[in-house]
C-alpha positions as CSV (number, residue, x, y, z in Angstrom):
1,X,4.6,121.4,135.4
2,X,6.1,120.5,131.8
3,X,6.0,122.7,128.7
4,X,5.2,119.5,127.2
5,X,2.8,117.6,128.9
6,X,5.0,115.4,129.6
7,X,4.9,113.7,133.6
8,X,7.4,111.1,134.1
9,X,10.8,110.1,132.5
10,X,12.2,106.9,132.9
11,X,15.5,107.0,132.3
12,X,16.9,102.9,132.2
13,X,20.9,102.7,132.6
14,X,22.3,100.2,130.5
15,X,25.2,99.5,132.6
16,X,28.3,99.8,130.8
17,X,27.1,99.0,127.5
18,X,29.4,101.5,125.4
19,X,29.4,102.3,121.6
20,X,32.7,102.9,120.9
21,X,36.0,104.4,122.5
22,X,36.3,108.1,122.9
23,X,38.9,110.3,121.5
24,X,41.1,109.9,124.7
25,X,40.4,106.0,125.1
26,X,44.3,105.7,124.7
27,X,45.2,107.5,127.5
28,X,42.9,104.8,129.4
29,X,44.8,102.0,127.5
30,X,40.9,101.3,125.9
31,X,42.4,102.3,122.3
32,X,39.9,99.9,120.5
33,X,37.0,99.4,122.5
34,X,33.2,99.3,121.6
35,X,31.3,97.1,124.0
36,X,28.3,96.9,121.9
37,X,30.0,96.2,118.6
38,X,32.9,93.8,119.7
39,X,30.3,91.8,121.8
40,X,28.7,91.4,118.6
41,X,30.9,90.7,116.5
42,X,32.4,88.0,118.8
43,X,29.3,86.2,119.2
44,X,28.5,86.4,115.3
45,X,25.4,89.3,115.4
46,X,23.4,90.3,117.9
47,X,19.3,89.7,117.9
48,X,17.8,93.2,118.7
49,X,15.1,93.8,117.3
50,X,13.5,96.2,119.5
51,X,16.3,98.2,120.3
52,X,17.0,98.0,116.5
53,X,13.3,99.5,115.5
54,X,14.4,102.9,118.4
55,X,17.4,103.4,116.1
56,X,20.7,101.6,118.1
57,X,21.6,100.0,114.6
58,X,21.4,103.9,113.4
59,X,23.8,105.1,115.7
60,X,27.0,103.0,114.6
61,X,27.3,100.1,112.6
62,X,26.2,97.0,114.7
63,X,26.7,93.6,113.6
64,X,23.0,91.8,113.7
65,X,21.6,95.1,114.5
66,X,21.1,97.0,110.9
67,X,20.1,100.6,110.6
68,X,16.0,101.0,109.8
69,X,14.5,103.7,107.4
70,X,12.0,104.8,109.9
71,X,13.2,104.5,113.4
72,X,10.3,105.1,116.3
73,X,12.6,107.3,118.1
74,X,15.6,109.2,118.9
75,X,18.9,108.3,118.7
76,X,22.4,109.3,118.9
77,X,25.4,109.5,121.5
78,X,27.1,111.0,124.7
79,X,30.4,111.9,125.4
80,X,32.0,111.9,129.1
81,X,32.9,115.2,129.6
82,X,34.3,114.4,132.9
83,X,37.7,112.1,133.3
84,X,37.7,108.9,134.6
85,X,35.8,106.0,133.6
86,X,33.9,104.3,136.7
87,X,30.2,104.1,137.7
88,X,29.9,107.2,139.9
89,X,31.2,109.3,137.4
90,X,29.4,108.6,134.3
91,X,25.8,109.2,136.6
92,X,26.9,112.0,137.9
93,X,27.5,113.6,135.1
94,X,24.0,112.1,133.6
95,X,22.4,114.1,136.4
96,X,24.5,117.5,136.1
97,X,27.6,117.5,137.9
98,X,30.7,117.2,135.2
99,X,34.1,116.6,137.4
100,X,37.8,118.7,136.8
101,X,39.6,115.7,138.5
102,X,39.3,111.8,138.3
103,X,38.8,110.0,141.5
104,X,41.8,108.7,142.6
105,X,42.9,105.2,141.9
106,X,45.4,103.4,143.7
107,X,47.2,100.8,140.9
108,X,49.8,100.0,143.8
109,X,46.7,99.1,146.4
110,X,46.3,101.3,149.3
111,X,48.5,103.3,151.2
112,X,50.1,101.0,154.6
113,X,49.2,103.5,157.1
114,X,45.6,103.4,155.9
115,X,45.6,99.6,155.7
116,X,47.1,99.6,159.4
117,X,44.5,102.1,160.6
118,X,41.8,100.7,158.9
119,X,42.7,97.4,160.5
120,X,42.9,99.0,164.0
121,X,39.6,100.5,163.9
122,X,37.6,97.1,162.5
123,X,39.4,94.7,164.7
124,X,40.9,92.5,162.0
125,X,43.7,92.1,159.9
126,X,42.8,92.1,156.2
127,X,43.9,90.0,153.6
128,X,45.2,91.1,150.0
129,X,45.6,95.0,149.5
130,X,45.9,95.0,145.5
131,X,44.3,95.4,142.6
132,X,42.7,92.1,141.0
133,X,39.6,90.7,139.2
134,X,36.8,90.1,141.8
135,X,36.4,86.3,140.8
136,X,40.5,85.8,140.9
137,X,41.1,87.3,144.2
138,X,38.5,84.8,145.8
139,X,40.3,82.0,144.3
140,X,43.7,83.5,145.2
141,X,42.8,84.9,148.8
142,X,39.7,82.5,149.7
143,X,40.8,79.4,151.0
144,X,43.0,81.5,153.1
145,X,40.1,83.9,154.0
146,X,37.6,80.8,155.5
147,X,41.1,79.8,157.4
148,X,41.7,83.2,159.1
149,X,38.3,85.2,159.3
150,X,40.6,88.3,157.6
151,X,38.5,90.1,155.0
152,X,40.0,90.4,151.6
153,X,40.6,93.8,150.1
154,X,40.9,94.9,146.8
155,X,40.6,97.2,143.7
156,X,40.3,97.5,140.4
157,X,41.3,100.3,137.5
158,X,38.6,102.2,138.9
159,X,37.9,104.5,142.1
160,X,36.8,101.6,144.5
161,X,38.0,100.2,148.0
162,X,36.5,96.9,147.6
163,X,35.9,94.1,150.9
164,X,35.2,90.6,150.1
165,X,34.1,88.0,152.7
166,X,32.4,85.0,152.9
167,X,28.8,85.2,154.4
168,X,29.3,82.2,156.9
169,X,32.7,83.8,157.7
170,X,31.5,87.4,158.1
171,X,28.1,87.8,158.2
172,X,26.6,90.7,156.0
173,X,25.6,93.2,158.4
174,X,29.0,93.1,159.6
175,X,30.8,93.5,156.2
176,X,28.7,96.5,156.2
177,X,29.9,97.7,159.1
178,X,33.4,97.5,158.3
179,X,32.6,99.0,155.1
180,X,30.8,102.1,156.0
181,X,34.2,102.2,158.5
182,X,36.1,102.3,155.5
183,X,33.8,105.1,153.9
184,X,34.4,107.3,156.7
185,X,38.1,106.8,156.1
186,X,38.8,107.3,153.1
187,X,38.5,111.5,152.3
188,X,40.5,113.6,150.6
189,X,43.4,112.5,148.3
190,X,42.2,108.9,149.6
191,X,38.1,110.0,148.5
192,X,37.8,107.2,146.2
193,X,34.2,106.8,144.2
194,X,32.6,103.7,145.8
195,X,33.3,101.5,149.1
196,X,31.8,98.3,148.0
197,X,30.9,95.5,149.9
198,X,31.3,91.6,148.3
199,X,30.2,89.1,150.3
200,X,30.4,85.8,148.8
201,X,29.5,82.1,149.4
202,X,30.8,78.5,148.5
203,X,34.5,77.1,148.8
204,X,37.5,76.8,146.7
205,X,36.7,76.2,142.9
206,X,33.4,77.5,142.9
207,X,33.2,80.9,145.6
208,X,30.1,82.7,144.0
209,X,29.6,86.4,144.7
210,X,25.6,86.6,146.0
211,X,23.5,89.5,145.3
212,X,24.4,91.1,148.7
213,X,26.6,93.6,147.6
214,X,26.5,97.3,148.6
215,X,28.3,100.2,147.5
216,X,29.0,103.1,149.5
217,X,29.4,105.9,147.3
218,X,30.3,109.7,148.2
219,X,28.0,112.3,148.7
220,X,27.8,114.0,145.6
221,X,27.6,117.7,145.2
222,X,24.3,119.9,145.7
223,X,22.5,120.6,142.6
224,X,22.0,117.6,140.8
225,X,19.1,117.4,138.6
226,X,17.5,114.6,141.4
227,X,18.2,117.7,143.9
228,X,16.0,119.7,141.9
229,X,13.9,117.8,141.1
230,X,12.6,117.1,144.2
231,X,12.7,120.7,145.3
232,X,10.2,121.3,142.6
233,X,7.6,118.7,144.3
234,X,8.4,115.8,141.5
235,X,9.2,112.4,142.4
236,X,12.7,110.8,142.2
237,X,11.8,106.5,142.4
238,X,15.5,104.9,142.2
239,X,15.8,101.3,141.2
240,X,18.8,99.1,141.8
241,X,22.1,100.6,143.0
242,X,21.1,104.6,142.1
243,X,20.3,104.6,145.7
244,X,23.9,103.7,145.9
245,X,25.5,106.2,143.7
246,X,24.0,109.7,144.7
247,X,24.0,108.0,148.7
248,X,20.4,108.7,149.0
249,X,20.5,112.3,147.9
250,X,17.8,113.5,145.7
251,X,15.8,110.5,146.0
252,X,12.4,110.4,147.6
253,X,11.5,106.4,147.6
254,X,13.8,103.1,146.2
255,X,14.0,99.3,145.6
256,X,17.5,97.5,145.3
257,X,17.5,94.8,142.5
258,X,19.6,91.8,142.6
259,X,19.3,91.4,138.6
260,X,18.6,93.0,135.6
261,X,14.9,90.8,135.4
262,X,14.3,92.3,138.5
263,X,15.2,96.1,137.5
264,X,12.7,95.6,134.7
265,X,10.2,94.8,137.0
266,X,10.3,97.4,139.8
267,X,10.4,99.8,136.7
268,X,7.7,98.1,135.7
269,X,6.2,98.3,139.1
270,X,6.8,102.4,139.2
271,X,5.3,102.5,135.8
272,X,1.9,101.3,136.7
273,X,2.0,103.4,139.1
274,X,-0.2,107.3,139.1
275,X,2.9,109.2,140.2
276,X,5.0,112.1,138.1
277,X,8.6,112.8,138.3
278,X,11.8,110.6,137.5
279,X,12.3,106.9,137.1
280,X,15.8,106.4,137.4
281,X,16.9,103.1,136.9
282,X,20.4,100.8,136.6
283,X,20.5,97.5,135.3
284,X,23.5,95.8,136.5
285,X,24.2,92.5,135.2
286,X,25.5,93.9,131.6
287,X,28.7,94.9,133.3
288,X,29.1,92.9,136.8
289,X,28.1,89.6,135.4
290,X,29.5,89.6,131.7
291,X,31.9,92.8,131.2
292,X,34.1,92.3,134.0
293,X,33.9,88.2,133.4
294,X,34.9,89.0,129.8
295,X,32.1,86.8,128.5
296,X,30.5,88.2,125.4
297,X,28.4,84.8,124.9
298,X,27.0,86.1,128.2
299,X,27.1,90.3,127.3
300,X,25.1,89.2,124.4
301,X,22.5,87.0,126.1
302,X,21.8,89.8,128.8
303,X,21.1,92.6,125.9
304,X,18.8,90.2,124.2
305,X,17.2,89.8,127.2
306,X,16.5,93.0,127.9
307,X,15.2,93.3,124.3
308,X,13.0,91.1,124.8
309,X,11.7,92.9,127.8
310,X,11.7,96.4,125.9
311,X,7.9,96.2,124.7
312,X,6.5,95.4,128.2
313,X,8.7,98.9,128.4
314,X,7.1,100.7,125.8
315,X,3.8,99.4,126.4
316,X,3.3,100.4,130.1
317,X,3.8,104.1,128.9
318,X,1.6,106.4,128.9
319,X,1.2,109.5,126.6
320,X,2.8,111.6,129.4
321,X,5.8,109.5,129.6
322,X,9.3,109.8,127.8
323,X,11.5,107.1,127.7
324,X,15.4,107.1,127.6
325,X,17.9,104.4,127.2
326,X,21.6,104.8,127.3
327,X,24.4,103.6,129.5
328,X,27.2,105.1,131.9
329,X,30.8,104.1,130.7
330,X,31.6,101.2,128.6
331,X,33.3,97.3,129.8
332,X,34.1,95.8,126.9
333,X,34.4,92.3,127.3
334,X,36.8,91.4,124.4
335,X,39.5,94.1,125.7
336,X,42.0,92.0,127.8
337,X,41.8,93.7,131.3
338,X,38.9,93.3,133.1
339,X,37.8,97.1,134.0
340,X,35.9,99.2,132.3
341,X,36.5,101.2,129.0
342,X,36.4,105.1,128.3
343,X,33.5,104.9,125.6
344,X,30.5,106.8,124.2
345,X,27.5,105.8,125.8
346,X,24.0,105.3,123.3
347,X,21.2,107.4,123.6
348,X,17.4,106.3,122.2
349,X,14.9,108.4,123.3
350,X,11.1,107.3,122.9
351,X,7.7,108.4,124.1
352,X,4.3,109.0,122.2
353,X,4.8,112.7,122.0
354,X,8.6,112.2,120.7
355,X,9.7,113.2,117.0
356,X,10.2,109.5,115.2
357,X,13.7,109.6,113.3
358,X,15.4,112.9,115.1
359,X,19.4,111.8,115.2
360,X,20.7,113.3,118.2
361,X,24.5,113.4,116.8
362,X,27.1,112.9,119.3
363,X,26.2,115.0,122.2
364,X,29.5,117.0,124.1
365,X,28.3,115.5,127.5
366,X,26.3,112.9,129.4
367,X,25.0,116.5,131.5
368,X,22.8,117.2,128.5
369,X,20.3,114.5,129.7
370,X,19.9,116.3,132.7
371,X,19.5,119.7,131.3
372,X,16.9,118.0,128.9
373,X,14.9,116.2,131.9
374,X,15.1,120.0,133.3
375,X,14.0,121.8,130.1
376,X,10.7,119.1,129.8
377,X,10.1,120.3,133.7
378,X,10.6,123.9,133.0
379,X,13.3,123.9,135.7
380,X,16.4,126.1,135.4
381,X,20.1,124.5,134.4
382,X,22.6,125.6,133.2
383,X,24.8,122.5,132.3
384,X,25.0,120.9,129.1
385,X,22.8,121.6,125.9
386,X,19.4,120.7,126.2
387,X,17.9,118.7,123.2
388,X,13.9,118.7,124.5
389,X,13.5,120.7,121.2
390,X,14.7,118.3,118.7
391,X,13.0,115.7,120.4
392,X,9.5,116.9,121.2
393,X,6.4,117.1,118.8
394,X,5.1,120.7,120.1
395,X,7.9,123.5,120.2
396,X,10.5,124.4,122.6
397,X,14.1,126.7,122.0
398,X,16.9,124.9,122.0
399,X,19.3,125.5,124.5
400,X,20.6,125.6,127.8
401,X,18.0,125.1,130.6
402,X,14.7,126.1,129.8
């Protein structure tokens, strides 16, 4: 099937770990931003020395994380083509599909006649209907919440329609419910990226999101690399919320993850595995936990975490595998909002038949990993540059597609 020999790719999504605000970052208000960098330079260096040996400390100048002579694989960046800044965005473009409009937003909360439809058709009246942090709004909204039974609704900077309620209040299954309701509502000028479900547990002073959540994410459009993929008889394993993202389209088996340990594993798990095709994995906690807490004590411990984890990674490769690491937007946790930031993602690319040392530059878009995963496949595409031929030890044409 490949030109390469190569099988599987793994592709692990470091969620929103950026390096470095992009050209338009001011429009965004993110004029400043690095994730990576200001994380360590807040916490006085970061400890990566597995990451470091791939060549992260060659892409930009990291503080702990200094650039080696001899890096065992590729590195470089990605720009976001597309506009906007939020989660379904940034993977869809990773897998092909570059947007001409941001999802909308709604800065003011939503609009009333929604609300009062919305309220109809679930039953309830709902509580809140701005935009706010997802740990302020329960302290604002859930004392009130446990009082009334009203679900809380909110958003953020980005494209989501988010419903918080407490589990003993409104069990799960039926914040689902009135989530997928919401979903089904919300098309056109209202079609905003993610529905997301947040239940939560506890009372005043110490409400604790659990690891419950679901998102409810729009179809996205055919073609996708996972589309083809699977039209071309290769496996598509999904771990943590990718299921989420492309709502089950292109993916032909999944496991949710509450944490990033967890996504490590269940990659793991698929890695052990005798199957060929893509692993396509996100790692949450970088962003949900630490980047929208702005906690860079915490930012940092997660990343040296998951370096530490990164040679049980490597390890469990085999000489048919490639490996990529990079992230989908950037939520730096020094900025002062809370939301995420328009930044270049990283991009380290390993595997045992992978030129050592090849910089990768600063690629024009996040499409040109899926034209690459395409190229290694021999599948047709024609969005973004492929860079399978500055990557891989036996020859292929640089290019678009194959």
């Amino acid at each position: 099937m490949s030109n390469h020999n190569i099988n599987r790719i793994t592709v692990i999504i470091l969620d929103s770990v950026g390096i470095g605000a992009l050209p338009d970052a001011g429009i965004y208000g993110d004029t400043g931003s690095n994730t990576i960098v200001n994380t360590a330079r807040a916490v006085g260096g970061l400890n990566l020395p597995n990451l470091a040996k791939l060549g992260l400390g060659n892409i930009t100048d990291i503080p702990g994380v200094p650039p080696v002579d001899s890096p065992t694989g590729a590195y470089g960046k990605m720009n976001e083509q597309s506009p906007g800044k939020d989660t379904t965005t940034g993977h869809w473009e990773m897998a092909g599909i570059i947007l001409d409009q941001p999802f909308p937003v709604f800065p003011n909360g939503f609009p009333d006649n929604l609300i009062q439809e919305y309220q109809q058709r679930i039953g309830r009246k709902i509580l809140g209907n701005k935009v706010a942090s997802g740990t302020a709004i329960l302290e604002e909204l859930g004392t009130e919440h446990l009082r009334t039974g009203k679900p809380i609704v909110y958003t953020s900077a980005d494209s989501v329609f988010q419903v918080a309620a407490h589990e003993e209040i409104l069990p799960v299954d039926e914040l689902y419910q009135i989530c997928e309701t919401a979903r089904t509502m919300l098309t056109g000028e209202l079609a905003v990226g993610r529905v997301i479900a947040r239940p939560f547990i506890g009372k005043l002073g110490s409400f604790k999101r659990t690891p419950n959540r679901h998102d409810f994410s729009l179809l996205p459009p055919e073609g996708t690399i996972l589309d083809l993929l699977v039209a071309n008889n290769l496996a598509v394993m999904a771990v943590g919320k990718i299921i989420d993202i492309f709502a089950g389209k292109g993916i032909t088996e999944y496991v949710r993850t509450k944490n990033n340990a967890e996504g490590v594993d269940k990659t793991l798990a698929y890695l052990r595995q005798k199957n060929k095709g893509l692993i396509f994995t996100n790692l949450i906690e970088f962003d949900q936990s630490y980047g929208h807490r702005n906690d860079p004590p915490g930012y940092a411990r997660a990343l040296e975490e998951f370096d530490a984890r990164l040679p049980q990674i490597i390890t469990a490769l085999n000489n048919d595998d490639l490996l990529v690491l990079t992230a989908d937007h950037g939520c730096d946790p020094t900025m002062p909002g809370t939301d995420h930031t328009r930044e270049y993602v990283p991009l380290l690319v390993y595997g045992p038949q992978v030129k050592a040392g090849v910089n990768l530059g600063v690629r024009s878009t996040f499409a040109d990993l899926a034209t690459t995963i395409a190229a290694i496949f021999n599948i047709p595409f024609e969005v973004g540059d492929s860079f399978a031929g500055e990557i891989m030890t036996r020859g292929m044409t640089r290019g678009r597609g194959c």
